[in-house]
N, C-alpha and C positions, 0 to 999 in steps of 0.2 A: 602739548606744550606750545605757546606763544612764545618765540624767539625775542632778544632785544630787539630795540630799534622800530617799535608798536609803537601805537597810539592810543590802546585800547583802555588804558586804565581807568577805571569809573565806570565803562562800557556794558551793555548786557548782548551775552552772546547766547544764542542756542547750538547744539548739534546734534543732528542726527543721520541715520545711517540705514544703507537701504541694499539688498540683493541685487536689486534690479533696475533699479535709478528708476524706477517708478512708484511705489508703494515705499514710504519713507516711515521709518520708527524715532520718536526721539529718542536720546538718550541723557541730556539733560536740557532745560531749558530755565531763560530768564534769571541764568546767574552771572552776577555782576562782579568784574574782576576787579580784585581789590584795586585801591586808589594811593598807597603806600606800602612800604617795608613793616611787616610787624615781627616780631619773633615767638619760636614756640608754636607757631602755627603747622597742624597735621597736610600733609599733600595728601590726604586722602578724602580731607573732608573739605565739604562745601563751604567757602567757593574756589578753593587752590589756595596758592603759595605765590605771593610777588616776590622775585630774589632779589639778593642786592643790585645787580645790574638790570633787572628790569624785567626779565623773562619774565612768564608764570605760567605755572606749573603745577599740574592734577591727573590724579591718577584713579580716575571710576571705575568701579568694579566689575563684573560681568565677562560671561566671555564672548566675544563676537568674532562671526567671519568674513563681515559682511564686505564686499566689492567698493562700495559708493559712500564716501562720505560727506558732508557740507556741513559747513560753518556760518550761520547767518548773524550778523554783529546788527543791533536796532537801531532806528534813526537814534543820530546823536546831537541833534541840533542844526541850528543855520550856520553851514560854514564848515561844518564838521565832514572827513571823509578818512574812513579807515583807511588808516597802511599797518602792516604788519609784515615784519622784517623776516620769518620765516615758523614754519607751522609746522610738527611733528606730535605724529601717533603712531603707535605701534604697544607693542606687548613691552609689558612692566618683566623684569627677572627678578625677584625676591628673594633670596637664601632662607630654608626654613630656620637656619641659625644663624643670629647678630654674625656682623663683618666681626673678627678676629681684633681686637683694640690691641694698642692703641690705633689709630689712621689718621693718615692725615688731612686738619683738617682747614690748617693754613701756610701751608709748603708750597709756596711760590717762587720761581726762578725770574729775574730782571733781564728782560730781553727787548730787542728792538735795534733800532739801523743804528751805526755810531759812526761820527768820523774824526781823527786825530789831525792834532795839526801838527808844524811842524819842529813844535816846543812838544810835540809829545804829552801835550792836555788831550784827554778825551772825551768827548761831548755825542752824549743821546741827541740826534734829528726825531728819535722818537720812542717811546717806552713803553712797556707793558709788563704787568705781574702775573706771568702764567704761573696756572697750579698744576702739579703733578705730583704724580706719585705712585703707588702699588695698591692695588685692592686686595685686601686678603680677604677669605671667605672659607667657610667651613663648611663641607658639605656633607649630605646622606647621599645615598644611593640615587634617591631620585634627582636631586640637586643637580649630582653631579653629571648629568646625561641634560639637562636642562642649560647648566652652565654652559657646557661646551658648545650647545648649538648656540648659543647669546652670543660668545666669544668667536663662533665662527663667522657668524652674521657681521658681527662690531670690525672685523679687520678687512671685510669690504673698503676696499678702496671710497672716500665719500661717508662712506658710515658713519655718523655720529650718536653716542649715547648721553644720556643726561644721568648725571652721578648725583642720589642723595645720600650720602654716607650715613645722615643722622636723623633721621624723621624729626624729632623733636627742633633741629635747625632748619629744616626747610628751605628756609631762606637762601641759606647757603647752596642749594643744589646749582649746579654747572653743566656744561656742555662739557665731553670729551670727544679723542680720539684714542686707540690703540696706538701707542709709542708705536714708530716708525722699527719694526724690525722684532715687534713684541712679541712673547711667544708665551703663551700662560701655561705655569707651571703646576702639575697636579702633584699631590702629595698622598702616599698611602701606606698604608702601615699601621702598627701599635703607636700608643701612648701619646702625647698631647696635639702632634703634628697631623693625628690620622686624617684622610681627605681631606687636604685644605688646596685651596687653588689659589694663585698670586697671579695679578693682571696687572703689567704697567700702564698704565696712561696718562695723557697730554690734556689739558686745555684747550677748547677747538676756540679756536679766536678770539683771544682773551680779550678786555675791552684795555683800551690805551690810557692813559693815568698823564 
């Protein structure tokens, strides 16, 4: 994932990935990140997913373990000089069954500094639409031994995950955080509740509006 706050869009980047930062594999090369918002579009397939706020977002297959990565973005003209606001890889978590519907997929809280006067109006200095919400997830056996190392990883302090809720939205995927004090709940037992797991999360730096 390319974070907001890029320049990349239109751009052709390569990546590849090496043991030893000597002998380098690629893993994909000379694809161009898209140049708008479309919808409907798969993060799995070539060339990713532009979100609404800007990121983009792909998820290649394979498994790797390798030490050393690099990112090489092509000339892009005179004048031209990549910035990129922030860069994440790591391992995709998957549930082998759909998240539990419904979820949410436009539950945004109005937050940001305010200050009143002393007619007692009160006025945004500044505003943002975080989303948040619960993840539910149904799990197997194998899942659930998977989930929990995801969830133990995610509530590192700093940790950030990126939530697609809908493959088919794409678009919509976001940055979170583990709520502040979250604790993911395991469910087990008979009849429709069996293994399901519920994660709160926050919006890691919503963009301001």
């Amino acid at each position: 994932m390319i974070d907001r706050n890029s320049n990349l869009e239109g751009k052709t980047i390569t990546l590849e990935r090496s043991a030893n930062d000597s002998v380098w594999t690629t893993v994909f090369s000379s694809l161009v990140i898209p140049s708008s918002v479309t919808t409907g579009d798969d993060i799995t397939a070539t060339p990713g997913v532009l979100t609404e706020e800007g990121a983009w977002v792909y998820r290649f297959g394979g498994s790797h373990s390798d030490r050393y990565w690099r990112l090489t973005v092509a000339a892009g003209g005179a004048g031209f000089f990549p910035q990129i606001g922030g860069l994440y890889l790591g391992e995709a978590f998957v549930p082998g069954t759909p998240q539990v519907l419904p979820h949410h997929k436009r539950s945004v809280r109005i937050g940001g500094r305010t200050q009143e006067s002393d007619r007692g109006w009160i006025e945004f200095a500044s505003r943002f639409n975080r989303r948040e919400g619960t993840l539910h997830m149904k799990l197997d056996s194998i899942d659930a031994d998977d989930a929990t190392t995801f969830f133990n990883l995610w509530k590192i302090p700093g940790a950030v995950a990126w939530i697609c809720q809908d493959n088919a939205q794409a678009e919509r995927t976001f940055a979170a955080i583990a709520s502040p004090g979250a604790m993911a709940e395991f469910f087990v037992g008979d009849g429709w509740w069996r293994d399901t797991m519920r994660v709160p999360y926050l919006e890691h730096e919503p963009k301001l509006v």
